[in-house]
C-alpha positions in Angstrom: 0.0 0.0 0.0 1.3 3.4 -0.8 0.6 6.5 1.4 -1.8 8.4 -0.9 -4.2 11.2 -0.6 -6.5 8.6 1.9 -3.7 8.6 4.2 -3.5 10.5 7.1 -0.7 11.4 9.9 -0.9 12.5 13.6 2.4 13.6 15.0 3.3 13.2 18.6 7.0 14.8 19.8 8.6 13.0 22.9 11.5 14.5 24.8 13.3 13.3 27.6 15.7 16.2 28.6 18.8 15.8 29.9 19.7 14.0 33.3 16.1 12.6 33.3 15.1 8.8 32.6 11.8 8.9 31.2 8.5 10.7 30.9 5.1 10.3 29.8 2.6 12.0 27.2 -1.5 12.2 26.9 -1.8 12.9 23.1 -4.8 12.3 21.1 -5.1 11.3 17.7 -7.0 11.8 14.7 -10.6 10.3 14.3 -10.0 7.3 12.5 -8.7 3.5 11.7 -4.6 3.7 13.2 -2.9 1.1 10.9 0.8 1.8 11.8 3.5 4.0 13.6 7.0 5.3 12.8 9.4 7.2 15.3 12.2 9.2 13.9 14.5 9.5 16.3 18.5 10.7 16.6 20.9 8.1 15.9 22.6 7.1 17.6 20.0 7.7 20.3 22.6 10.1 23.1 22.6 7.9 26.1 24.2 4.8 27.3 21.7 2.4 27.1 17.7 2.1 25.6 14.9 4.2 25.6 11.6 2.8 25.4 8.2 3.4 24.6 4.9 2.1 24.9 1.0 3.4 23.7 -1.9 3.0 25.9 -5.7 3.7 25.5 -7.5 5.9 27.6 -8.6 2.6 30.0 -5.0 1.8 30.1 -5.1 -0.8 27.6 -1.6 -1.7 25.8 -1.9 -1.0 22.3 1.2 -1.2 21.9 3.8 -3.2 24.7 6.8 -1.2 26.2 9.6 -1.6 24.0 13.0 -0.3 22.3 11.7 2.6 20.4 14.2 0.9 17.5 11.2 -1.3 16.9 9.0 1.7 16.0 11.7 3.0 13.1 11.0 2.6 9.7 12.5 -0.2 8.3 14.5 -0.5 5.0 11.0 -0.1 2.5 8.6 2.2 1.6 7.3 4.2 3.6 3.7 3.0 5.1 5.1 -0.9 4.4 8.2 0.1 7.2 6.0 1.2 9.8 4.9 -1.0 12.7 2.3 -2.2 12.6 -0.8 -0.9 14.7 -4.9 -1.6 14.6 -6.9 0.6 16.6 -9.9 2.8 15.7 -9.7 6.3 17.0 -12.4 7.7 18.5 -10.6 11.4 19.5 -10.5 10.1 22.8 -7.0 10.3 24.2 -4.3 8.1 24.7 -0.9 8.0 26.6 2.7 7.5 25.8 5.3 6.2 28.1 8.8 6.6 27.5 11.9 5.9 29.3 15.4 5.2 29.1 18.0 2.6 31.7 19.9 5.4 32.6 19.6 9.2 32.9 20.1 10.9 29.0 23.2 12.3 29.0 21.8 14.8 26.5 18.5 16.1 25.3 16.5 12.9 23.5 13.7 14.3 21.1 11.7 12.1 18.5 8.6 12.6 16.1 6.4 9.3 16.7 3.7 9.0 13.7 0.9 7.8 13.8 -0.2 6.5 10.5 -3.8 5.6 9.7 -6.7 5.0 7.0 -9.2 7.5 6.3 -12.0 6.2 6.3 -14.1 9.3 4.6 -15.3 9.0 1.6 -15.4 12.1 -1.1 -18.4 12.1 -2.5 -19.1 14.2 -5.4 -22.4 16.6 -5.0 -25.3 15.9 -6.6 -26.7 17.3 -9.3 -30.9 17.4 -9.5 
């Protein structure tokens, strides 16, 4: 699948700031069918160690598990077929995302994560009578 005009973005930037280990993020998405995320993050990441992340619902349910934020990079493909994987619908309600690194970030860590998802809308064109 190619991103095309029926594709849609919501952009979430995470920081940890230097000397801290983690932090946390309420961020709410566009209306609609989530398929995948990306993270674009500084490489290498500037910290002895991981940093993780993980996205929860607004009940707390894992949407996705706490992990290396490597998993969330784009792999070596186009664009939308890189991305990992997600399958939620949006419903503009909220949702919250953890990060956190082993040890404290020696400097500033800052990354875009992307949500990617289907737009379900359909453009009709108006009617003539």
């Amino acid at each position: 699948m190619n991103v095309g005009e029926n594709t849609k973005e919501a952009i979430c930037p995470i920081k940890i700031s230097a000397g801290q280990t983690g932090n946390s993020k309420e961020f709410t998405p566009r209306v609609g069918h989530v398929i995948g995320v990306v993270i674009f993050v500084p490489d290498p990441i500037p910290n002895p160690g991981i940093v993780r992340a993980s996205i929860k619902d607004v009940s707390g349910v894992p949407l996705s598990e706490m992990q290396d934020v490597r998993n969330y990079r784009s792999r070596d493909c186009k664009y939308l077929e890189g991305a990992k994987p997600l399958n939620f619908y949006s419903n503009g309600s909220p949702i919250t995302v953890t990060y956190s690194a082993l040890q404290a970030m020696s400097d500033d860590f800052e990354a875009d994560l992307i949500f990617i998802y289907k737009d379900e809308t359909q453009n009709c064109a108006p009617q003539t009578y």
